[in-house]
DSSP file (Angstrom, degrees, kcal/mol; ACC not computed):
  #  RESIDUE AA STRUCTURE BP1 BP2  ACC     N-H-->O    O-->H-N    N-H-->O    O-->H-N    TCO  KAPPA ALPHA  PHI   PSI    X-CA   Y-CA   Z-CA
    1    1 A X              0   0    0      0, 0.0     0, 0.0     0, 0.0     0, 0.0   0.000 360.0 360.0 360.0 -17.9  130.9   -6.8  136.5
    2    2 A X        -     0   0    0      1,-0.1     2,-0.3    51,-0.0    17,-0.0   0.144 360.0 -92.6 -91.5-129.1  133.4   -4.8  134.7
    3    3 A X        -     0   0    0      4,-0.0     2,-0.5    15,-0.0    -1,-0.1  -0.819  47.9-115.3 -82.6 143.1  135.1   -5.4  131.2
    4    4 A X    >   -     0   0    0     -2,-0.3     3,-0.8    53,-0.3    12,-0.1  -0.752  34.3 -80.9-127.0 171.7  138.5   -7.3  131.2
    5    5 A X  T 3  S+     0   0    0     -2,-0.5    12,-0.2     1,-0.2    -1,-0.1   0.085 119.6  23.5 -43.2 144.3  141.6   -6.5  130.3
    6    6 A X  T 3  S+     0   0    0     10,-1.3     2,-0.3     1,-0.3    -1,-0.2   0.611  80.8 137.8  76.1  15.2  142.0   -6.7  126.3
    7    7 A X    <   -     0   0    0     -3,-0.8     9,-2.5    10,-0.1     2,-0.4  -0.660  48.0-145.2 -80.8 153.3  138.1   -6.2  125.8
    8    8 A X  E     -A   15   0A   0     -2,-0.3     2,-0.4     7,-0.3     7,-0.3  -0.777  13.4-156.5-120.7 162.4  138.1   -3.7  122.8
    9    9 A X  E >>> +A   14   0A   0      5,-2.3     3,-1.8    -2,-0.4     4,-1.3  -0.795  64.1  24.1-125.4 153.1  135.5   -0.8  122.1
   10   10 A X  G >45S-     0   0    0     -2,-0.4     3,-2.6     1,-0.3    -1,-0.2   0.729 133.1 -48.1  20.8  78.7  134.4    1.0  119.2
   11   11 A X  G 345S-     0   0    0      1,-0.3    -1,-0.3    -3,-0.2    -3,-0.0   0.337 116.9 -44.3  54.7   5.9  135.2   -1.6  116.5
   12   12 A X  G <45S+     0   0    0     -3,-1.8    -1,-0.3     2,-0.2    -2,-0.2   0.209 112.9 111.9 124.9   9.1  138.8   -2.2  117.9
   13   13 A X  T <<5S+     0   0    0     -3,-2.6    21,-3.3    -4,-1.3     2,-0.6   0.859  79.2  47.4 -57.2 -33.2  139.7    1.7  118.5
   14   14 A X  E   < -AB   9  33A   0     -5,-0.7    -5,-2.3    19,-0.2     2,-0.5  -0.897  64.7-174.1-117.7 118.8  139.7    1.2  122.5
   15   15 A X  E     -AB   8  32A   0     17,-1.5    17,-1.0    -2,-0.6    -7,-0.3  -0.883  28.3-125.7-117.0 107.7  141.4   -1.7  124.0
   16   16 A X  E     + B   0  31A   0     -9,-2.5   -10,-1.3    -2,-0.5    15,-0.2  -0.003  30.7 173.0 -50.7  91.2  140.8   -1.9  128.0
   17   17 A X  E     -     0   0A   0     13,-0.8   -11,-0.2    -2,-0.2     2,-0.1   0.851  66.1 -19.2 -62.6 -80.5  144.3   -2.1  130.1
   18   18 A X  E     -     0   0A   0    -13,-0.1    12,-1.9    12,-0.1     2,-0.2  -0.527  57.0-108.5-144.0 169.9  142.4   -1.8  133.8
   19   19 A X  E     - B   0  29A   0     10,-0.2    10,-0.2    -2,-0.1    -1,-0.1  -0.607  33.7-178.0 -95.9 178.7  139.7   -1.0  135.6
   20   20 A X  E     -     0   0A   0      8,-0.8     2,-0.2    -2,-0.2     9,-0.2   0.244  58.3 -25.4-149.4 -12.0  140.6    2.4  137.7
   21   21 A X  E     - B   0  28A   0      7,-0.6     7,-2.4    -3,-0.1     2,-0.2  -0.519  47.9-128.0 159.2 151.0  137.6    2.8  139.3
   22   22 A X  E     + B   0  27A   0      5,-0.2     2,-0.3    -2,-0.2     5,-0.2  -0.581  17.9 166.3-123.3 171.6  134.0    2.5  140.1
   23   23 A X        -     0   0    0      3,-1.6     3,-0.4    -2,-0.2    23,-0.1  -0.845  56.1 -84.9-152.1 179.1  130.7    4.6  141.2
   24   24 A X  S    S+     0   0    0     -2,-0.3    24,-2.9     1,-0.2     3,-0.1   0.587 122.9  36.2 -86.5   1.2  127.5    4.5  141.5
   25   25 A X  S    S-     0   0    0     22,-0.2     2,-0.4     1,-0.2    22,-0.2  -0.053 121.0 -43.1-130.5  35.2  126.8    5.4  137.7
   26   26 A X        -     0   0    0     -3,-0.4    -3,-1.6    19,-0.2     2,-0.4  -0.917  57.0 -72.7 146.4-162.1  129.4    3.7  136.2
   27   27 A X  E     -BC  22  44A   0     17,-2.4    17,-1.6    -2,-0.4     2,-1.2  -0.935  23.7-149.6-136.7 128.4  132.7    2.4  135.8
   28   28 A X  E     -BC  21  43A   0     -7,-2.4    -8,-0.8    -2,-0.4    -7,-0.6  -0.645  18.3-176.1-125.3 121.0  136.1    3.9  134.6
   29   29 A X  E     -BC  19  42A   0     13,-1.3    13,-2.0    -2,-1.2     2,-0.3  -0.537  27.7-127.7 -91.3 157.4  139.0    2.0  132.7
   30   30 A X  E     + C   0  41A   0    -12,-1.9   -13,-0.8    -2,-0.2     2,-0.3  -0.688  42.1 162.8 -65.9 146.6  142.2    2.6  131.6
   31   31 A X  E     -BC  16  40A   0      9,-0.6     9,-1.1    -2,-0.3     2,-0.5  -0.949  42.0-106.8-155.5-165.2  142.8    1.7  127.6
   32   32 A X  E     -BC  15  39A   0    -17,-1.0     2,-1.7    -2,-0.3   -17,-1.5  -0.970  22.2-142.7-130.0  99.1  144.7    2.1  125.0
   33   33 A X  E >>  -B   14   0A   0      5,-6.0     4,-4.0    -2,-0.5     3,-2.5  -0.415  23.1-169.3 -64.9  82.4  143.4    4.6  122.0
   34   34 A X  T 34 S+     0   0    0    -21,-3.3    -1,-0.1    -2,-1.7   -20,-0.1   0.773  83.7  48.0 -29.9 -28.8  144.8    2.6  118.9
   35   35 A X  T 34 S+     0   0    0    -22,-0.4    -1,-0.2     1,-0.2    -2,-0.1   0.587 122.5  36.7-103.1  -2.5  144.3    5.0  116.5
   36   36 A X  T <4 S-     0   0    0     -3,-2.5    -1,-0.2   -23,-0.3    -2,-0.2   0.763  93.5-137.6 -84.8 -32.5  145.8    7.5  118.8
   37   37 A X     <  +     0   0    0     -4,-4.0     2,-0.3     1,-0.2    -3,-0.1   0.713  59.5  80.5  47.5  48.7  148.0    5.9  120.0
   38   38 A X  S    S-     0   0    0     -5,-0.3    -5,-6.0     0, 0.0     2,-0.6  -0.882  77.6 -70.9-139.0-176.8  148.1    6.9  124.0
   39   39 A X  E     +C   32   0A   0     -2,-0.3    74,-1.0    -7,-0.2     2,-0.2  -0.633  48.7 172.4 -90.0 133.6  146.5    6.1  126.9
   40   40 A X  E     -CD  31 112A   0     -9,-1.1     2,-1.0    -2,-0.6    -9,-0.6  -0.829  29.3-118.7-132.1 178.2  142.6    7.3  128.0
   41   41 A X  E     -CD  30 111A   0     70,-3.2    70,-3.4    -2,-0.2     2,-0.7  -0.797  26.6-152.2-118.1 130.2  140.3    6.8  130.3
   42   42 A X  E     -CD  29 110A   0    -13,-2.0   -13,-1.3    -2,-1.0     2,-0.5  -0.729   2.1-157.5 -84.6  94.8  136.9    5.4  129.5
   43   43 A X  E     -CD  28 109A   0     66,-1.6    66,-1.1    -2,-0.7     2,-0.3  -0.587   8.2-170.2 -73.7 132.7  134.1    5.8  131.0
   44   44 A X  E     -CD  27 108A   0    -17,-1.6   -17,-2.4    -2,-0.5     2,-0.8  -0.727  24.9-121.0-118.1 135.8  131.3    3.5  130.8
   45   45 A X  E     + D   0 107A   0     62,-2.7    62,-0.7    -2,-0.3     2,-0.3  -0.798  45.8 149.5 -99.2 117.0  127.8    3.9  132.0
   46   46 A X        -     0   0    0     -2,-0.8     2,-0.4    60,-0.1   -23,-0.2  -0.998  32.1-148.5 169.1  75.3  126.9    1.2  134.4
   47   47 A X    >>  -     0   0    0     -2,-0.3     3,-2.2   -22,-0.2     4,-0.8  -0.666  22.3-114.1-106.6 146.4  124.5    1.9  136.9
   48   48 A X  T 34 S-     0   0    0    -24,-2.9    -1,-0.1    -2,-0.4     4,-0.1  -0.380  88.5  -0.3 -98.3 151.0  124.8    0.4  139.9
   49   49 A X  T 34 S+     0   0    0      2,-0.4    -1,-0.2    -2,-0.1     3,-0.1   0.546 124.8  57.4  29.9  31.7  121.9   -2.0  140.7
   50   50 A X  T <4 S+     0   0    0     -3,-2.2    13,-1.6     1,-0.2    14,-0.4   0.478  94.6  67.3-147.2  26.8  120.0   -1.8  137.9
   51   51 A X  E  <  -F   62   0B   0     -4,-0.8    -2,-0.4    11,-0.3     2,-0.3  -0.982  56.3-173.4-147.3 123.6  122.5   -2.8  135.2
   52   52 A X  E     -F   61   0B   0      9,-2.2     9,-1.6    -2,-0.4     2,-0.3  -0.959  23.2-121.7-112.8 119.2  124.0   -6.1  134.7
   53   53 A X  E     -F   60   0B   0     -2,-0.3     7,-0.2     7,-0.2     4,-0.1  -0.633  33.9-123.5 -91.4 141.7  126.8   -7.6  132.3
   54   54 A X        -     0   0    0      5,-2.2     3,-0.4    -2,-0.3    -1,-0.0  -0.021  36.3 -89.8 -66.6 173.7  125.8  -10.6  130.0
   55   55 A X  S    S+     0   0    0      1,-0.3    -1,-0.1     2,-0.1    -2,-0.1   0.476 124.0  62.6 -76.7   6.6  127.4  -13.6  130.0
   56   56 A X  S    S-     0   0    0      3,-0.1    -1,-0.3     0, 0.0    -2,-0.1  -0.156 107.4-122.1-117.2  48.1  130.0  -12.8  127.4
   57   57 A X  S    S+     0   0    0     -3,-0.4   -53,-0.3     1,-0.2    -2,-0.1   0.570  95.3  71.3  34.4  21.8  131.3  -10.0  129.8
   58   58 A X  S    S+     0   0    0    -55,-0.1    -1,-0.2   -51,-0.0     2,-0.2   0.729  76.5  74.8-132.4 -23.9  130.8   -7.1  127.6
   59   59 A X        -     0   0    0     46,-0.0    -5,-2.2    47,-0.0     2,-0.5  -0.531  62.7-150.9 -95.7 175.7  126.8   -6.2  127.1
   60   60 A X  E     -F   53   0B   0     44,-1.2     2,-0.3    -7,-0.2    -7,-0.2  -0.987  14.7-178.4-133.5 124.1  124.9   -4.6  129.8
   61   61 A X  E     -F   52   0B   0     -9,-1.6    -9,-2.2    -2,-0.5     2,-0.1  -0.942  35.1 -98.5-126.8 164.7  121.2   -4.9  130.8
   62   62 A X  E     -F   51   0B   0     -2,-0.3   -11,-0.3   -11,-0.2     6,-0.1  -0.325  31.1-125.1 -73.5 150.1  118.9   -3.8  132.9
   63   63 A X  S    S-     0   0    0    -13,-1.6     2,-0.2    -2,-0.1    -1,-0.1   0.871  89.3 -10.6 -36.0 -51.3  118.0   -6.3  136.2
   64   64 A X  S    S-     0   0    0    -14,-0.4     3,-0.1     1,-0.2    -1,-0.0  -0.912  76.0 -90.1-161.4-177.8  114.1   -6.0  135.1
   65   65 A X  S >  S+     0   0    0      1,-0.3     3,-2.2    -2,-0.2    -1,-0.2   0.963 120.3  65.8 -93.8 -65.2  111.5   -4.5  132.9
   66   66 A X  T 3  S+     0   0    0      1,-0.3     4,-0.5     2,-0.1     3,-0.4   0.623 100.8  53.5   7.3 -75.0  111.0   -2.0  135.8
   67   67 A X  T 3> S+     0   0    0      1,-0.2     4,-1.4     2,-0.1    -1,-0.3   0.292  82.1  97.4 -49.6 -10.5  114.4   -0.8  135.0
   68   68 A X  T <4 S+     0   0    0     -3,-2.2     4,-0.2     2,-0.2    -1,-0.2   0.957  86.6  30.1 -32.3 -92.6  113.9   -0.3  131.5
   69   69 A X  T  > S+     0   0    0     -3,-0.4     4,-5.0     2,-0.2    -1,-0.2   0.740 114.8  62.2 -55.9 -31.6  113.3    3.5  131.0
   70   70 A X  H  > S+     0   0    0     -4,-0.5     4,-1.4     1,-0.3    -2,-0.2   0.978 105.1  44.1 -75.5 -68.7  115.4    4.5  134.0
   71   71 A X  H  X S+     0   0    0     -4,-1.4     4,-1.2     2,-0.3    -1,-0.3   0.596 115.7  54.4 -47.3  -9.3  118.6    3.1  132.5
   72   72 A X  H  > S+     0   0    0     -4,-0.2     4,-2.7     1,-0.2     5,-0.2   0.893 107.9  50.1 -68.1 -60.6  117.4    4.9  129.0
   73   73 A X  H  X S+     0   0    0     -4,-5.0     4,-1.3     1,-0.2    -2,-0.3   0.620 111.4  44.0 -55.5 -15.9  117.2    7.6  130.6
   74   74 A X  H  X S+     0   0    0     -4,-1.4     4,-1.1     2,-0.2     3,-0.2   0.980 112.5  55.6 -82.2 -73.1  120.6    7.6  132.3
   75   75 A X  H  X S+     0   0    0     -4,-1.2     4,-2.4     1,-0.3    -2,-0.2   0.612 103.5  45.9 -31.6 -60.9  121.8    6.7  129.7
   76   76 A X  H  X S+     0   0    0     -4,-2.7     4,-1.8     2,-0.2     3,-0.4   0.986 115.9  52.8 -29.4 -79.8  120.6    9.4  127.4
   77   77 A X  H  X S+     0   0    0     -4,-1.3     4,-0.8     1,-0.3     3,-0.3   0.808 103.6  52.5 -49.1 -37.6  121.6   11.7  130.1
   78   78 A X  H  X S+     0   0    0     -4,-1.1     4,-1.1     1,-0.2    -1,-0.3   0.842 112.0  51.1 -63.3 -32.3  125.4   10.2  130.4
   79   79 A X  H  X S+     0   0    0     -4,-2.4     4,-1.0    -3,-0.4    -1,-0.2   0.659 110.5  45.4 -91.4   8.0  125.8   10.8  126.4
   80   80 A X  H  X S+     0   0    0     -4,-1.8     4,-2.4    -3,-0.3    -1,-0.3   0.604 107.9  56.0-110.5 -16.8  124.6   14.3  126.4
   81   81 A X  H  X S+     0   0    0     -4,-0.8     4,-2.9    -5,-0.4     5,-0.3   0.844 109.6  46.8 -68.5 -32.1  126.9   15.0  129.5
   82   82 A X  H  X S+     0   0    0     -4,-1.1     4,-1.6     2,-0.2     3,-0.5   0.947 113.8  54.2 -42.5 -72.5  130.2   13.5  127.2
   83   83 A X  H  X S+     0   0    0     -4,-1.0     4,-0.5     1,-0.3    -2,-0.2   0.477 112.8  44.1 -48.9 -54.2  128.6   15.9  124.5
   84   84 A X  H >< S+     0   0    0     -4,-2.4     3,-2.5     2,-0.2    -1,-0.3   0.973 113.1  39.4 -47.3 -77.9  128.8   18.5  126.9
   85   85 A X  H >< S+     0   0    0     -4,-2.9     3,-3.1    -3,-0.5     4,-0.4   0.878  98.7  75.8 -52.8 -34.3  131.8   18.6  128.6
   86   86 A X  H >< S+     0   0    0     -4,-1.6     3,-1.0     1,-0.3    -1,-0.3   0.816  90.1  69.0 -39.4 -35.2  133.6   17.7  125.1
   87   87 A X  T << S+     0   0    0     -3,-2.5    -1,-0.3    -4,-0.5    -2,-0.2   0.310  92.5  60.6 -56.4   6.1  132.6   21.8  124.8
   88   88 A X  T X  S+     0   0    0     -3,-3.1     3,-3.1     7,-0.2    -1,-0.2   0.098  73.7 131.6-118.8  11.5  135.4   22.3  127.5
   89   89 A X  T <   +     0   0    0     -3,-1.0     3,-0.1    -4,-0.4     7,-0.1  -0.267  65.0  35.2 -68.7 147.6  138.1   21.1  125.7
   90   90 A X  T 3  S+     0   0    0      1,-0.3     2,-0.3     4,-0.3    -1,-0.2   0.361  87.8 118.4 115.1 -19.8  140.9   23.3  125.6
   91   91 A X    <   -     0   0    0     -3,-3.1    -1,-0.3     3,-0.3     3,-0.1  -0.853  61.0-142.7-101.0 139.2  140.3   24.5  129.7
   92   92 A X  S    S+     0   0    0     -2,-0.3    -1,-0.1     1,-0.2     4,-0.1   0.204  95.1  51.1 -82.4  -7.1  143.2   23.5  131.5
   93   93 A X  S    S+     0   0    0      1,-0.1     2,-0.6    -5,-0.1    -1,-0.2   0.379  95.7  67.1 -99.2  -0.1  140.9   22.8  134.1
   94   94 A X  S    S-     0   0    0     -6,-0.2    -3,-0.3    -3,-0.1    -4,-0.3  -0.823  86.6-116.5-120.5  83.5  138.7   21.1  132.8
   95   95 A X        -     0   0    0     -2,-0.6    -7,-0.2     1,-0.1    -4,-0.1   0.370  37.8-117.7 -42.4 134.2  139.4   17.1  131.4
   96   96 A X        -     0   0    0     15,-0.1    16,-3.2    16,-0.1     2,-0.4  -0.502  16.9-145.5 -80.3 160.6  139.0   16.7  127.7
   97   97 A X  E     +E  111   0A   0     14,-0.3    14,-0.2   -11,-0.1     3,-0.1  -0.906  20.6 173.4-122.7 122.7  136.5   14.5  126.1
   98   98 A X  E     +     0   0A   0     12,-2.7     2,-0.3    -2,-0.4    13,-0.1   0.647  57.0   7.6-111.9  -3.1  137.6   13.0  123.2
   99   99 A X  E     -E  110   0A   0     11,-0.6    11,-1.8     2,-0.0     2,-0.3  -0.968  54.3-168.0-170.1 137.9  135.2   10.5  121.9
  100  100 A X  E     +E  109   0A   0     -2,-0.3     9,-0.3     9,-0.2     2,-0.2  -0.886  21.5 151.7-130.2 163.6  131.5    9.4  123.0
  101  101 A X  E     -E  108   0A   0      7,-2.3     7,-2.4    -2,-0.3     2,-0.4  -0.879  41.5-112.2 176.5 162.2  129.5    6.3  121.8
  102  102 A X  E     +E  107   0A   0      5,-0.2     2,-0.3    -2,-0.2     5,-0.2  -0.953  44.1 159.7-109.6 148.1  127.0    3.6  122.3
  103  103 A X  E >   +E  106   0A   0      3,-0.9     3,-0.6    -2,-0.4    -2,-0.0  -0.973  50.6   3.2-157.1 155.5  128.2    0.4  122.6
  104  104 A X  T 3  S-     0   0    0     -2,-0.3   -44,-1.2     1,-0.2     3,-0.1   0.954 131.0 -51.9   6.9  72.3  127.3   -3.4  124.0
  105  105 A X  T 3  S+     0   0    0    -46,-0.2    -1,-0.2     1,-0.2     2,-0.2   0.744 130.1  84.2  63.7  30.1  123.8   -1.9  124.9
  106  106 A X  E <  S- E   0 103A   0     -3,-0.6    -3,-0.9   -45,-0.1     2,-0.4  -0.848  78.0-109.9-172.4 150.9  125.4    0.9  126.7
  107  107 A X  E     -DE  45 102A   0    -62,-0.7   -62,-2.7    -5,-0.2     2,-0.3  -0.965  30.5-179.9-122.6 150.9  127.1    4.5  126.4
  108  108 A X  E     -DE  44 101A   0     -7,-2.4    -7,-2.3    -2,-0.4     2,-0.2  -0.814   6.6-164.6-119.4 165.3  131.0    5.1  126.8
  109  109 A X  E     -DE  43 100A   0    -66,-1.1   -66,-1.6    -2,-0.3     2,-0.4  -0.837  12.0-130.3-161.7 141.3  132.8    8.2  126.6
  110  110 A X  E     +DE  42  99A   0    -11,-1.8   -12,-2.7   -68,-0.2   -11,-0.6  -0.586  23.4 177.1 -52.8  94.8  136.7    9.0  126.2
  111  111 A X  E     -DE  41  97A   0    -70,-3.4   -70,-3.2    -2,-0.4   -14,-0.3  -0.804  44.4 -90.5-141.4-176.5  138.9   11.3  128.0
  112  112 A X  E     -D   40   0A   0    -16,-3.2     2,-0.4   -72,-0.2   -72,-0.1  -0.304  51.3-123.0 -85.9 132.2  142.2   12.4  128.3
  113  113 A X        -     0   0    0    -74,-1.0     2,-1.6    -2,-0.1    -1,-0.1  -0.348  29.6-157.6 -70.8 127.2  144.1    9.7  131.3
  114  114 A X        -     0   0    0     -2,-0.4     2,-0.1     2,-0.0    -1,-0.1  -0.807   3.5-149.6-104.3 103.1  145.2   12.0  133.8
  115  115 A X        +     0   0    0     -2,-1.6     2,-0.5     1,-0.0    49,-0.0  -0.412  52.2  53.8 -88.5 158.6  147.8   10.7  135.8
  116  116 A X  S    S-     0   0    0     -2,-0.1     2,-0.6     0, 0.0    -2,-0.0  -0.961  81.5 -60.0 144.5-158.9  148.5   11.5  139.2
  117  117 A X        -     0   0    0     -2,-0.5    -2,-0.0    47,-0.4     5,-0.0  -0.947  38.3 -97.2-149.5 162.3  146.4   11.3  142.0
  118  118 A X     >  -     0   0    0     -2,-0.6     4,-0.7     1,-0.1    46,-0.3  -0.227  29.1-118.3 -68.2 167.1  143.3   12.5  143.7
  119  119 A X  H  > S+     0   0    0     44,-1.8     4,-1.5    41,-0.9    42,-0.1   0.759 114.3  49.4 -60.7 -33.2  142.7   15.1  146.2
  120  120 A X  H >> S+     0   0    0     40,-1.1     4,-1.9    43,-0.4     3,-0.7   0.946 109.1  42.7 -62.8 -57.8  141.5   12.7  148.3
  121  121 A X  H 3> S+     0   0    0     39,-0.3     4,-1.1     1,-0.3    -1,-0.2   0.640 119.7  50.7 -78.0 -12.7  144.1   10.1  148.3
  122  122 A X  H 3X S+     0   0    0     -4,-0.7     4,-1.4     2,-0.2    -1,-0.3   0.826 109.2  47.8 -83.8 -32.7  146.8   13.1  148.5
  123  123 A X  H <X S+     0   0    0     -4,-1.5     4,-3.8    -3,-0.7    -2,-0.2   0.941 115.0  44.9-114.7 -52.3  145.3   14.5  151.1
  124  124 A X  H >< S+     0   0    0     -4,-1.9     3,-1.9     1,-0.3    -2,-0.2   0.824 120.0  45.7 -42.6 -88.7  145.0   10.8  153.2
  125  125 A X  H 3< S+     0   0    0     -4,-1.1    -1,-0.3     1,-0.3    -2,-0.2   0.519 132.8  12.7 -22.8 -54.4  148.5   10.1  152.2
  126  126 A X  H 3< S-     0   0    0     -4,-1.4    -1,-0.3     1,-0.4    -2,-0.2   0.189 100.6-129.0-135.2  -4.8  150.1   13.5  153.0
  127  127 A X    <<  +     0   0    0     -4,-3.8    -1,-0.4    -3,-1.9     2,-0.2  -0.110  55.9   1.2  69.6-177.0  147.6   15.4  155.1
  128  128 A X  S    S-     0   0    0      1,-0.1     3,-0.1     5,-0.0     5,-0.1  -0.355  80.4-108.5 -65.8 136.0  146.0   18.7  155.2
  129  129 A X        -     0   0    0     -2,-0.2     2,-0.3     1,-0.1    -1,-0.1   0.370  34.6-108.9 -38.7 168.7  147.1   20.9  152.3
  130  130 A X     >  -     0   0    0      1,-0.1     4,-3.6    -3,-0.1     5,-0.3  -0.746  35.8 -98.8-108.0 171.1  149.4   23.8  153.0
  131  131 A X  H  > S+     0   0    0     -2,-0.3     4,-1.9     2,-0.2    -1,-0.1   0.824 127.5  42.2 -32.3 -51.9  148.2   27.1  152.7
  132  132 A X  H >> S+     0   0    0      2,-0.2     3,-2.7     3,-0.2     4,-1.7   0.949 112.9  67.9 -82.4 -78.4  149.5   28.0  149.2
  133  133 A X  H >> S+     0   0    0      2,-0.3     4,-1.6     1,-0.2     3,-0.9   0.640 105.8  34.0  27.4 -98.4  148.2   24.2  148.5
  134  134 A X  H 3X S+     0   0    0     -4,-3.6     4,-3.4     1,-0.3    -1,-0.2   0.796 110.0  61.2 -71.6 -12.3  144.9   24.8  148.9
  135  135 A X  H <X S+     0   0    0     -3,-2.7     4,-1.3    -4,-1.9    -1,-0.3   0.762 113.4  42.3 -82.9  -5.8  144.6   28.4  147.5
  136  136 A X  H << S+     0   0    0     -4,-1.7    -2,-0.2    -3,-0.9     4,-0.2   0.849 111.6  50.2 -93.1 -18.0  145.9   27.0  144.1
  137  137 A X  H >X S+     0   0    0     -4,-1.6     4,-2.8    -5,-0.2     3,-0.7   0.844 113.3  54.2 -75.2 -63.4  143.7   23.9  144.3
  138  138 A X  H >X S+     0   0    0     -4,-3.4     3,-2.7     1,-0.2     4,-2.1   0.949 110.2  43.6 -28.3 -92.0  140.7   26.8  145.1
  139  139 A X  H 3X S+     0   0    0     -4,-1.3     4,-0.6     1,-0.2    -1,-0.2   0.377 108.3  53.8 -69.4  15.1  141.4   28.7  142.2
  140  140 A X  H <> S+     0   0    0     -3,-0.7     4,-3.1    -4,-0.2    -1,-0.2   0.671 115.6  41.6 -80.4 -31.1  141.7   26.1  139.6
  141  141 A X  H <X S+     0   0    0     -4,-2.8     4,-3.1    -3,-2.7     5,-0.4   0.963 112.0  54.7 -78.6 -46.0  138.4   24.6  140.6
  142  142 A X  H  X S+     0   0    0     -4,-2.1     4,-1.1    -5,-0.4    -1,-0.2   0.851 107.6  46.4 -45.9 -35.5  137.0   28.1  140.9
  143  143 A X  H >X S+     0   0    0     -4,-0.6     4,-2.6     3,-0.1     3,-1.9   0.943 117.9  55.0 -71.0 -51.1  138.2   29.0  136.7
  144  144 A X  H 3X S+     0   0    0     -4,-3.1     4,-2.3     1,-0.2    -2,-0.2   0.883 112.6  36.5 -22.9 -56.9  136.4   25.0  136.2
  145  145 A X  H 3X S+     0   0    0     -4,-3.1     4,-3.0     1,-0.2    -1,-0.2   0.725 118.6  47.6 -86.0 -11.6  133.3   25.9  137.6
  146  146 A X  H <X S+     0   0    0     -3,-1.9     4,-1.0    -4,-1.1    -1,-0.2   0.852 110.4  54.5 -85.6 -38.1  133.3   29.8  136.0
  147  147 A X  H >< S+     0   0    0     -4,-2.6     3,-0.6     2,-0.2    -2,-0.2   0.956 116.3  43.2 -41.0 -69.3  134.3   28.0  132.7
  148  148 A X  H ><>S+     0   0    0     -4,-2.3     3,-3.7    -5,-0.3     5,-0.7   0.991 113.7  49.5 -14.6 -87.9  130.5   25.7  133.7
  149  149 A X  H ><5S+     0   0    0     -4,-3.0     3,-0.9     1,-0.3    -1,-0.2   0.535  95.1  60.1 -76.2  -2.1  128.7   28.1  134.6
  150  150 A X  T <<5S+     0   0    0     -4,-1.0    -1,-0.3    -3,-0.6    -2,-0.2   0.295 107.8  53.4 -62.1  -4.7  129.0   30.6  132.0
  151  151 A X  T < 5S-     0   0    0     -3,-3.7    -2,-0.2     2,-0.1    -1,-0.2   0.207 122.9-109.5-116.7  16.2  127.6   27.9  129.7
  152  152 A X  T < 5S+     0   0    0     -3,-0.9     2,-0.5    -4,-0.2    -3,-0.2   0.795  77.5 136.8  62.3  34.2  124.5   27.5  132.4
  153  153 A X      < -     0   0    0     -5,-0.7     2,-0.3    -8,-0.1    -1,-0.2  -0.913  43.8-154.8-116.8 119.6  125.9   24.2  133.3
  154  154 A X        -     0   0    0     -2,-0.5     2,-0.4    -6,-0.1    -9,-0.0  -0.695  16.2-138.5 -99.1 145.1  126.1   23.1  137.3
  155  155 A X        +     0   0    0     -2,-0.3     3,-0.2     1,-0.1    -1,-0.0  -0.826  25.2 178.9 -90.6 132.0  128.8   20.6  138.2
  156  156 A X  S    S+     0   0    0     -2,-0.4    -1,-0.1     1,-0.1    -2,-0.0   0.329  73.8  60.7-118.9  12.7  126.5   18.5  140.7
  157  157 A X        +     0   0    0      2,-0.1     2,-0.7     5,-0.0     5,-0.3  -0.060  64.3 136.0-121.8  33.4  129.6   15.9  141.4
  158  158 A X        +     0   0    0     -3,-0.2     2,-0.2     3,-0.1     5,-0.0  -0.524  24.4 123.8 -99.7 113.2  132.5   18.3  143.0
  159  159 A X  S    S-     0   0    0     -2,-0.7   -40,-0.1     1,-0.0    -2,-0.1  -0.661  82.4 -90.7-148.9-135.0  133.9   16.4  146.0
  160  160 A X  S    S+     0   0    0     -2,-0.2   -40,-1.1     1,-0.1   -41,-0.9   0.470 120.8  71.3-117.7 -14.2  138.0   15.5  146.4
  161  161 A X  S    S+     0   0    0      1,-0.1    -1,-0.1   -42,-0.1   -40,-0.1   0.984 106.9  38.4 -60.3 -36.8  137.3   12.0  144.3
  162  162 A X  S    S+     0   0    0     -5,-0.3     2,-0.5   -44,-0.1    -1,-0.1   0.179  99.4  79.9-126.7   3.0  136.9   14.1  141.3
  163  163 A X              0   0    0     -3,-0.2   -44,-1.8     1,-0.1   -43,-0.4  -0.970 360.0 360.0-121.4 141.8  139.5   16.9  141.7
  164  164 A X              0   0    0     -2,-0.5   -47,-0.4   -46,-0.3    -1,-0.1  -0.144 360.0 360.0 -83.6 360.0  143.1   15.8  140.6
């Protein structure tokens, strides 16, 4: 169901290394920004069971005409979320968003690849955080979310998948 490797995006800008990981509204790759020339991560909106890839592995439609307006709407909603955060560039907390777009019946949007690992998989790996650990892990999310919410915006996805 996702894209494979060496599918290209936005007229050839984006070329798809890997997948890195999936949810329930969508999908996130690795690629390769040509015209940047680094690596970013894409995200693609993808929702999970009501959204399907055609047989030439790259457009996406909805399951049924039921599904119509609710994947518009999602849809909608995912490009105005790029739109959004792309207004945090610059917070050190905060990934940048570099690029948005619609593309094979579908919306993507760009952002800077952060390598490294999650909270989650650090925390499996390695255990509970140390003291100093989690108070710096605290106040990074805490400038994120003061950065947010001074612009009336609620982060409704804050769990350890999503913190780095």
């Amino acid at each position: 169901m996702h894209l494979r490797k060496g599918a290209v995006l936005q007229g050839g800008r984006y070329r798809i290394e890997r997948l890195l990981g999936q949810g329930g509204f969508g999908i996130t790759y690795l690629a390769y920004d040509v015209k940047m020339r680094c690596k970013v991560a894409i995200k693609e909106y993808y929702p999970y069971g009501i959204a399907v890839r055609d047989n030439d592995t790259k457009t996406v439609n909805v399951t049924s005409s039921d599904s119509k307006n609710t994947f518009e709407e999602g849809a909608s909603k995912f490009y105005e979320e790029a739109r959004l955060v792309a207004g945090f560039n610059g917070n050190p907390n905060i990934v940048s968003v570099y690029d948005f777009f619609y593309g094979n019946d579908t919306v993507y949007f760009t952002m800077g690849y952060l390598k490294g690992v999650t909270l989650k998989a650090y925390i499996e790996k390695n255990g509970m955080l140390s003291v100093n650990q989690a108070v710096r892990v605290a106040g990074d999310m805490c400038n994120a979310l003061m950065a947010a919410h001074s612009r009336n915006v609620l982060h409704r996805d804050i769990s350890p998948d999503n913190i780095m």
